[in-house]
N, C-alpha and C positions, 0 to 999 in steps of 0.2 A: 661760643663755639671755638672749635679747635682748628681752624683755617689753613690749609697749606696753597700758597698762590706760586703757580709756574708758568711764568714768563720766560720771552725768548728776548723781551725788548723788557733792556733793561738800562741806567747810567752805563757810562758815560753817552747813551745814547740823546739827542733833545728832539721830542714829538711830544703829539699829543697824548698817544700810547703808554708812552711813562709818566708824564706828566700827570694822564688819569690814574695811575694804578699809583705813584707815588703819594697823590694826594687821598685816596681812598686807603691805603694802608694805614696813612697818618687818623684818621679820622676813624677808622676802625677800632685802632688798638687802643687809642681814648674810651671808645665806648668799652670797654673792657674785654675784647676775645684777643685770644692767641693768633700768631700769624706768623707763621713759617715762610719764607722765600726760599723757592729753587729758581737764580738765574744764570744768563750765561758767564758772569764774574765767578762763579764757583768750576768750571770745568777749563780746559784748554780750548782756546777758540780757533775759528778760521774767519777771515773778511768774505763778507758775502761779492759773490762775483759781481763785477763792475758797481760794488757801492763798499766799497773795503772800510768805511765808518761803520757798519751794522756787522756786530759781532755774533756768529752762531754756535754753540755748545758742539765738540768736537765727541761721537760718540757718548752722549752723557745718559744712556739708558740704566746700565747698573748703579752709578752715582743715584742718580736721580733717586729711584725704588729705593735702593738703601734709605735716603732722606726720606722717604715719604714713610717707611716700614718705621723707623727708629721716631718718630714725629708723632705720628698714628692719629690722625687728621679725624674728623666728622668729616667734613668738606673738604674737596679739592677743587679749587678754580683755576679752569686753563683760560690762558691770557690769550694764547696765542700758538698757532699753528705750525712754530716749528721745531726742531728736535726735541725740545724740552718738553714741548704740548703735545707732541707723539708719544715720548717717551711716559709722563705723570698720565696720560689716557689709557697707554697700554696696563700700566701697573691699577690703575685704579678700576678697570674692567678684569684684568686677573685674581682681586681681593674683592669685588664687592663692596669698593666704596664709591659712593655717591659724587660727579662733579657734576660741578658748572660748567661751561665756556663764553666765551667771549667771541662777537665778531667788531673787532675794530677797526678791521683792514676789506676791502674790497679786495683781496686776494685775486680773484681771476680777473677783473681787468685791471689791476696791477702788472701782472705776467700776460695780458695781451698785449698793454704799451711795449712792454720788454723787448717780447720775444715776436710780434707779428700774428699771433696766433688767437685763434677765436678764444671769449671767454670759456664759452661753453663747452672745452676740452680740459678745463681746472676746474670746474663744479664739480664734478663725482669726489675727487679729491676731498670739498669740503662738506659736502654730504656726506665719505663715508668718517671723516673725522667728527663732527658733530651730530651722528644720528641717536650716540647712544647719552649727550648731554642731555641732563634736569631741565635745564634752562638754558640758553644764548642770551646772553645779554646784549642786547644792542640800544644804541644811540636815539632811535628815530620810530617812527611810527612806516614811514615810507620802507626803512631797512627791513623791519618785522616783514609787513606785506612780499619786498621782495623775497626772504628766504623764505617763505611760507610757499610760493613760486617755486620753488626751486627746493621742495619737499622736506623742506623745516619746516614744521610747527611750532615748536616750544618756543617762539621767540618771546622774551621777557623783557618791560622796558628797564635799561639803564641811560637816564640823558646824565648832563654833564652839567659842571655847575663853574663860576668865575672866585677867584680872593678877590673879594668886596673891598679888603682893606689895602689892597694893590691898583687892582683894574676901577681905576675913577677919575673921572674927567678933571679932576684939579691938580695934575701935574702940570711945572712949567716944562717950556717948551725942550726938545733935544737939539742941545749946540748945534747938530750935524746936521739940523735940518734947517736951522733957525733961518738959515738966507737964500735958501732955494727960491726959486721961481715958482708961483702957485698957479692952478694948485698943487700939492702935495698928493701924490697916489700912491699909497702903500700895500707894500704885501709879505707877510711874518711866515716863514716856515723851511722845508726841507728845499734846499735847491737842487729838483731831481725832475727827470722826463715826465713822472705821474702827475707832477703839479701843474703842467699844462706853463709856466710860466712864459713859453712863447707868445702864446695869446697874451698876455697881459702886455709884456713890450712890445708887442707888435701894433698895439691899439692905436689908432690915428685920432690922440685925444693932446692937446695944449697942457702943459703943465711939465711937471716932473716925476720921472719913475723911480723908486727907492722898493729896494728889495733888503728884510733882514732875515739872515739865516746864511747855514752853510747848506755840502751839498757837492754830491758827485757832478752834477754840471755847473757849478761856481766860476771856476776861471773858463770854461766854455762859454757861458754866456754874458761872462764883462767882457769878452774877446769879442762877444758878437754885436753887443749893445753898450758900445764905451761913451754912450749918452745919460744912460741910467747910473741909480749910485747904489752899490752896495755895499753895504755895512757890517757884513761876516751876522754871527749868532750876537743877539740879548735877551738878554733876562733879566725879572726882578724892573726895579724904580726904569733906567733906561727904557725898556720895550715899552715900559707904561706911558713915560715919554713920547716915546717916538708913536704910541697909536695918538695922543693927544696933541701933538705936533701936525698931522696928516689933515689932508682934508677928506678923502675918501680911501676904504680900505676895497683891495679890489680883490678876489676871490678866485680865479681862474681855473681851479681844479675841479673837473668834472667825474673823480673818482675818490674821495673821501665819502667816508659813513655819515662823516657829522663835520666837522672843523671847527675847534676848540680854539681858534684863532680868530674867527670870526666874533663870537658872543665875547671875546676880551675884549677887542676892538669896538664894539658896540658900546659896552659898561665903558669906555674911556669917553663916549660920546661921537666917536667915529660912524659911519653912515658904508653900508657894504654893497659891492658893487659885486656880481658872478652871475655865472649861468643859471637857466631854470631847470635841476637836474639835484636830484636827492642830496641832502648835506644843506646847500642854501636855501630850498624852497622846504626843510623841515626847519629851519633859524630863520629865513627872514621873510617868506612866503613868497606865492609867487607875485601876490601883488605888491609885494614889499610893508604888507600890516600883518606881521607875524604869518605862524604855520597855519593859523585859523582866521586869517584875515581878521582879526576883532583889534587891531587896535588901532588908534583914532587919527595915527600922522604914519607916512612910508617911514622906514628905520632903513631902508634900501632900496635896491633897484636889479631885478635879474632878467635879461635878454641875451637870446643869441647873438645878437650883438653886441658884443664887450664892451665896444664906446658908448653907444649909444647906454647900457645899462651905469657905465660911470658917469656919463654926464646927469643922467637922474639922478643917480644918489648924491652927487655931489648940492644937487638942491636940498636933500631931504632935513629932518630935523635934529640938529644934535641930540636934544634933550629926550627925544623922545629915542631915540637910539640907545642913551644911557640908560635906561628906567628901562628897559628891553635886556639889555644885555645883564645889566643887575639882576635882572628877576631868576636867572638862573644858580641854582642854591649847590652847593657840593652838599650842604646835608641832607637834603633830599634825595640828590644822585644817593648819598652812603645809604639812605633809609629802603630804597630799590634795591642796591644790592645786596644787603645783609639778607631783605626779605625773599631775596630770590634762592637765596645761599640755607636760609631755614628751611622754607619749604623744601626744599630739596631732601635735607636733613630729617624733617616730619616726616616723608614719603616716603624712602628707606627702611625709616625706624616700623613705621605702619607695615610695610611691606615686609620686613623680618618677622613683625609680631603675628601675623594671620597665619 
């Protein structure tokens, strides 16, 4: 297939967002289709308001069509819902070509955290963007359910999968942790409002708190908590480290789709602590034995109680947390979405030929 993929989240961006879409383009274009990129390193940018690290495509409507017109795609996959996922939507509803989309982002209570405002005044927004999608691809089984709620049907699964030959419990330890005070409670990701990371420092639990990642509240919250230790962004052997280092990984965000941070953690042998609320109770259930309760030791622990859910996991079993988080395959995720990105393709073709 002839693939054109538009993204709004792109490098030098670091989430799970590119992280998936980097690793599935890798893994695509092995299998042998074409794959075109329109992101926002092609147009002139602006900083998104009060998070000026996320760069958004300045105007990039004619750009965009241009690429897509000169390219001449089977499939378009929109990644994501802004200028660029407006812009690859409007053109491929003006031509009669077939996309995808994607929901990675819990968008409306994202912009409730923000702004104070109900979700349910940003739903219509993503209803009328992905009504005229093949497919959504999402993370969860729980995600499906909710847009299905919320007058999406097409939802299609895409889960997510770890590098085996990365995320494995036989790293040695991270210097930076090596002499802290145990336990060790860790948390890898964006340092931003939607992460909840309040709740996680604020937790009335013994030990030490270690946060990696940057992040528009970064020097706000070393300002507020110069008890914890932060460690800026890692990647690559380091983060591998550092989940292998920890003694429990603690989850606190009650608005991710999935959390991609979570099953690495796990694959290192690490044990996850978060709420009972979509993303953690579709990775580590609610009882802490997987999404299907079937497996045989807790890999974690979720309560409205933050502490109370770290001090469980902090019992739970390494080993069985690693053989959890490994079991999640990227080439399965690739084989979900090629398959969703075909049929799409079949059904056009069908639909021109009657």
């Amino acid at each position: 297939m002839r693939i054109a993929l538009c993204t709004d989240a792109w490098h030098p961006q670091v989430n799970g967002v590119v992280r998936t879409l980097a690793t599935t383009i890798e893994r695509v274009t092995a299998r042998g289709h074409e794959v075109m990129l329109v992101t926002p390193n092609q147009f002139f940018t602006f900083g998104l308001p009060g998070y000026k690290e996320i760069r958004l495509a300045m105007l990039p409507r004619f750009r965009t069509r241009r690429m897509l017109r000169a390219f001449d795609p089977d499939i378009v996959h929109i990644a994501t819902e802004g200028p660029i996922g407006w812009a690859a939507r409007g053109w491929c509803k003006a031509n009669r070509v077939p996309f995808t989309s994607a929901f990675h982002t819990r968008f409306p209570d994202y912009a409730a955290v923000r702004t104070g405002l109900s979700p349910d005044r940003f739903w219509p927004i993503m209803r009328r963007f992905h009504a005229a999608s093949h497919a959504i691809l999402v993370s969860t089984p729980t995600l499906a359910q909710e847009l299905t709620g919320h007058g999406l049907t097409q939802a299609t699964p895409w889960t997510r999968g770890i590098d085996a030959s990365l995320f494995h419990p036989g790293h040695s330890p991270l210097e930076a942790l090596a002499d802290l005070p145990r336990p060790i409670m860790l948390n890898v990701g964006r340092v931003a409002v939607e992460k909840n990371l309040g709740a996680f420092l604020d937790a009335d639990v013994p030990g030490t708190k270690v946060v990696v990642g940057n992040g528009p509240d970064l020097a706000q919250l070393r300002a507020r908590y110069p008890e914890a230790h932060f460690l800026g962004a890692l990647s690559g052997i380091p983060l591998a480290q550092a989940y292998c280092s920890a003694d429990v990984f603690v989850f606190p965000s009650r608005t991710d789709t999935f959390g991609l941070v979570m099953i690495e953690a796990m694959a290192c042998g690490l044990p996850v602590a978060g709420y009972p609320v979509p993303g953690p109770m579709d990775v580590v259930g609610r009882e802490g034995r997987g999404p299907e309760s079937t497996l045989l030791q807790p890999v974690g622990a979720l309560d409205e109680d933050l502490a109370k859910a770290i001090t469980a996991a902090l019992g739970c079993n390494r080993e069985a947390a690693a053989a959890h988080g490994g079991s999640y395959s990227w080439d399965h995720a690739t084989d979900q979405f090629l398959g969703a990105l075909g049929r799409a393709v079949e059904t056009r073709r069908l639909s021109a030929a009657a």
